[in-house]
C-alpha positions as CSV (number, residue, x, y, z in Angstrom):
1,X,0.0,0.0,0.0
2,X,1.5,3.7,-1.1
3,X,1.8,6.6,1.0
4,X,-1.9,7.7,0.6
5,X,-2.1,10.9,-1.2
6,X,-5.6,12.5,-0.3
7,X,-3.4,14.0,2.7
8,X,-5.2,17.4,4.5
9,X,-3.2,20.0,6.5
10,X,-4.5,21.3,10.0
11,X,-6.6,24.4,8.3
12,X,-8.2,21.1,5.9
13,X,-6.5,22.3,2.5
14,X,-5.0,19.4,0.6
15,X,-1.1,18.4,1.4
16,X,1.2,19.6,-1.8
17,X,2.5,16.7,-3.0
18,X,5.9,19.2,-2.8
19,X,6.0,19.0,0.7
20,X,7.0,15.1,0.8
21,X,7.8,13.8,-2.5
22,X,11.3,12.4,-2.4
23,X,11.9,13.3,1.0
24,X,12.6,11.6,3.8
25,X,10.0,12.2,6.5
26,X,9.0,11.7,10.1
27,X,5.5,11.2,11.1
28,X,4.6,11.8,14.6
29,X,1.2,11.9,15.8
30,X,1.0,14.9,17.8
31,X,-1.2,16.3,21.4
32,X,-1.1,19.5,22.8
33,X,-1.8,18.2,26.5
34,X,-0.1,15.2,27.1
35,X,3.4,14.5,29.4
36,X,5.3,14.0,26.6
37,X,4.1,17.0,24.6
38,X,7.5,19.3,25.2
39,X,8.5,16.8,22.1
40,X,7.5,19.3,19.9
41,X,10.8,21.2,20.7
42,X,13.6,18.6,19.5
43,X,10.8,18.0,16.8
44,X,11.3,21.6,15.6
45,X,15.3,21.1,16.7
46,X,15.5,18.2,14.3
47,X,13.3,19.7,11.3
48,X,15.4,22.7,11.3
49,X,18.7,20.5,11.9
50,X,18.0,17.9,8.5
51,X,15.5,20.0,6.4
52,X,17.9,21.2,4.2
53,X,18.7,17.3,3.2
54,X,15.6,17.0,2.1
55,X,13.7,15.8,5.7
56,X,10.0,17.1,6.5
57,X,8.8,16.5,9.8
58,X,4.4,15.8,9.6
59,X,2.7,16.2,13.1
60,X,-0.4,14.5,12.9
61,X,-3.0,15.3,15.7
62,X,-5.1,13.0,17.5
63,X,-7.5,12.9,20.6
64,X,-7.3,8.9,20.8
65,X,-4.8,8.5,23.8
66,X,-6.5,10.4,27.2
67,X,-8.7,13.1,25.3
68,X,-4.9,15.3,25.3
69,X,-6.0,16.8,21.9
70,X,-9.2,18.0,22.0
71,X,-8.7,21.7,20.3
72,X,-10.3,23.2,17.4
73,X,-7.4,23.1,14.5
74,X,-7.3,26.8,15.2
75,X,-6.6,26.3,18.7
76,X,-3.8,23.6,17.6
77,X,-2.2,26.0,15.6
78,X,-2.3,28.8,18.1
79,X,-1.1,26.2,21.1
80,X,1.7,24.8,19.1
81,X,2.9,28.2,17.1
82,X,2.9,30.1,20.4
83,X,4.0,27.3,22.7
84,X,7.1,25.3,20.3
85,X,7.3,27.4,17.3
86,X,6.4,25.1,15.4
87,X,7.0,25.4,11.8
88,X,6.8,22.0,10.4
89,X,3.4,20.3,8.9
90,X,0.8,19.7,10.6
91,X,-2.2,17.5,9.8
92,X,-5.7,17.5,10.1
93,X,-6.9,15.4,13.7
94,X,-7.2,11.9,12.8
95,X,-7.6,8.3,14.2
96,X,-4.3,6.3,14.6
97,X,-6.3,3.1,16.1
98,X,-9.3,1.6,15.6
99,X,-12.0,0.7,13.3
100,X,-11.4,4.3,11.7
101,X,-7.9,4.2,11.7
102,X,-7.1,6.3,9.0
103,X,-5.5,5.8,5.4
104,X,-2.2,7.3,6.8
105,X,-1.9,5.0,9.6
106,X,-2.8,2.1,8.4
107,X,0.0,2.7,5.7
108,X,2.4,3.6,8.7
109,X,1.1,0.5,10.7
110,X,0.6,-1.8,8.3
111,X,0.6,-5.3,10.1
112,X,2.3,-4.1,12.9
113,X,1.0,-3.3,16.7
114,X,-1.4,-0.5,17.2
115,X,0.2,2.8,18.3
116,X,0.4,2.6,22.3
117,X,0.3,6.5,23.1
118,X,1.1,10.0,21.6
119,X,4.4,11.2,20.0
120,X,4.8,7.6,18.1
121,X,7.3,8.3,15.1
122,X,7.4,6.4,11.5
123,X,10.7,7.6,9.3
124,X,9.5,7.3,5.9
125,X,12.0,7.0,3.4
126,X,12.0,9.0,-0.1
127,X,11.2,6.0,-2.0
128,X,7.8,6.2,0.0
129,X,8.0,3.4,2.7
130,X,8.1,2.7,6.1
131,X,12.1,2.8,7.2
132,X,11.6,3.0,11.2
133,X,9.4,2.9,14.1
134,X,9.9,4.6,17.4
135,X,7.9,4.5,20.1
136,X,5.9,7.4,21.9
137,X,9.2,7.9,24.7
138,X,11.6,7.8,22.4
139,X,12.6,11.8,22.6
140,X,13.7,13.6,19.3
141,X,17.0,13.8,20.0
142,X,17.4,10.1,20.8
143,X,20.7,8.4,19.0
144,X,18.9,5.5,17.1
145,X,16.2,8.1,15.8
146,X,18.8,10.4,14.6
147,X,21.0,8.2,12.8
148,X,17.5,6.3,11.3
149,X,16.6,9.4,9.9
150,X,20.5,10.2,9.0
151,X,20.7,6.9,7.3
152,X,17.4,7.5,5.2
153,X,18.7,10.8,4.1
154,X,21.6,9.0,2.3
């Protein structure tokens, strides 16, 4: 299964297909109350750190894990623009689990366990698939995530 391509940005408007075509990127689903939520900072770290190689970084929102992203998408901008200065991607809120898992994740997933909290990351490599899996505590500055991403970049 590809990389789906009907992607929508936080403010709904269709992903351009610009933003992650032969790239490597890093998928993260994303909450703006949770413990591990000061992610966002080494998120932006590394984004700034590897974009230039061709790396985007895709924060995907969800309210699945504790009700920790309940906001508007203009409230989710405001929190995280404010808050992290945030200046990667983000996407509309969507389901990472579940019977309406959507297309994204069940690329990202595929066959493997269900995501176990917020802040999970998925290195996708420019050829389109899934290069690495991290789990929710792994922080963005974290040696194997690094040189995953490193590798990926080529």
């Amino acid at each position: 299964m590809p990389l789906p391509a009907n992607l929508a940005t936080l403010d709904g408007t269709p992903l351009s297909e610009d933003v992650i075509a032969n790239k490597v990127v890093l998928f993260v689903n994303v909450a703006s109350a949770c413990g591990l939520t000061p992610q966002y900072s080494g998120l932006v770290e590394l984004y700034n750190e590897f974009k230039e190689r061709g790396f985007e970084v895709i924060g995907v929102p969800c309210n699945q894990f504790g009700a920790q992203e309940p906001g508007s998408p203009e409230e989710i901008k405001k929190f995280t623009s404010s808050k992290y200065d945030v200046n990667f991607t983000l996407l509309e809120k969507q389901d990472v689990n579940g019977d309406n898992r959507s297309p994204l994740y069940q690329f990202l997933v595929g066959d493997g366990d269900d995501i176990s909290w917020n802040f999970g990351k998925f290195v996708v490599g420019r050829d389109g698939t899934v290069a690495d899996r991290f789990d929710p505590k792994t922080t963005p500055d974290d040696a194997g995530l690094r040189a995953a991403i490193d590798k990926a970049l080529g």
